[in-house]
C-alpha positions, 0 to 999 in steps of 0.5 A: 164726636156727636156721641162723646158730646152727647155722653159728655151732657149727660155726664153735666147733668149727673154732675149737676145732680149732686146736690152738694147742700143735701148731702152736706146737711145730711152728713153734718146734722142728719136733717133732709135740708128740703124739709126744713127752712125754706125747702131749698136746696142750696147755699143759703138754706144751708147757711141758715140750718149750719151756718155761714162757713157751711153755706159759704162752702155749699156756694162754692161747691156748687159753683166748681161743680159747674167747672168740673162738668165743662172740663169733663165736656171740654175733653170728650169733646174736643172743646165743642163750643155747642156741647159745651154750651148744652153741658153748660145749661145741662148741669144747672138743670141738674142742679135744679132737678137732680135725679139722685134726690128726687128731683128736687134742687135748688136755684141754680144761681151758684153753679150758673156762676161756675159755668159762665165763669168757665164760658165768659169769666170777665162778663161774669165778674162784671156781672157779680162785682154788680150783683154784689153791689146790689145786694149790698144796698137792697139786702135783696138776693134775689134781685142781686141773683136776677140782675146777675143771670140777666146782665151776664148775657146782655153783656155779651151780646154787646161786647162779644157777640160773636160768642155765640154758644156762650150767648145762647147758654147764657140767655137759656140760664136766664130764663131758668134763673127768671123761672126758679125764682118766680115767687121771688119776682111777685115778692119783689113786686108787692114788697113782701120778699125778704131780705139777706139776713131774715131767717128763712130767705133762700136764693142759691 
């Protein structure tokens, strides 16, 4: 059981490092999408170099990845909730840090929404029908992305706190959330983050 679960994060973190806008990019214009606009690799980056129904096909991509890896988990080990949850933060890691492109991924946000959709699918509608609504009114994906990874787990702690592995995972998501978008917080902070629709913002 221990091997199988340990096989089965390893294989979340390969899975994860597919970085779907990267090859996207590559394929559709021969361009390295870390190269160019904001150096992202991930949806919105590849909305900005391709266009929307690229980027909007990257999000999704990105967020089924998550699904796909908590399936494969979900079989090799027998529904483990502790290596499902360990996947769950193992293939947002590769996403973030993928090992097929030199480490350098994007924000995590889209394949953080497959994974908690997998683990805590109506806290995370909640948290996204929010997200949206913020996003919406501020123009700010970024916040819209923090209020999201953040709200997710204080839902469950409230609601279903005896969840445990998808509490846990989805704190630790949080913070990788909080981490990746760091220079997005002092942004935010001094007023300077840019908003939906400016030609080189980037969040997922």
């Amino acid at each position: 059981m221990v091997l199988w679960s340990i096989l089965g994060i390893v294989i979340a973190y390969l899975i994860g490092s597919i970085s779907t806008s990267t090859i996207v990019v590559r394929l559709v214009s021969g361009k390295d999408i870390r190269h160019h606009g904001s150096g992202n690799a991930g949806a919105t980056n590849t909305l900005r170099m391709l266009g929307t129904k690229w980027g909007i096909a990257v999000l999704i991509v990105d967020a089924v990845k998550g699904m796909i890896a908590l399936w494969v988990v979900y079989g090799l080990a027998h529904a483990n909730p502790v290596a499902l949850a360990l996947s769950a933060i193992a293939v947002v890691v590769g996403h973030n840090w993928p090992i097929f492109f030199g480490f350098r991924g994007g924000k995590g946000i889209a394949t953080t929404i497959g994974v908690l959709l997998w683990m805590a699918p109506l806290m995370t509608i909640i948290a996204g029908i929010l997200c949206l609504i913020v996003i919406a009114l501020t123009r700010y994906v970024s916040l819209g992305s923090l209020i999201l990874t953040i709200l997710i787990p204080i839902l469950l702690g409230v609601f279903t706190p005896s969840h445990e592995s998808a509490l846990w995972a989805s704190i630790v998501l949080a913070l990788l959330s909080i981490y990746r978008h760091r220079e997005n917080v002092v942004r935010l902070l001094s007023g300077k983050e840019r908003k939906l629709f400016d030609k080189t913002s980037d969040h997922f």
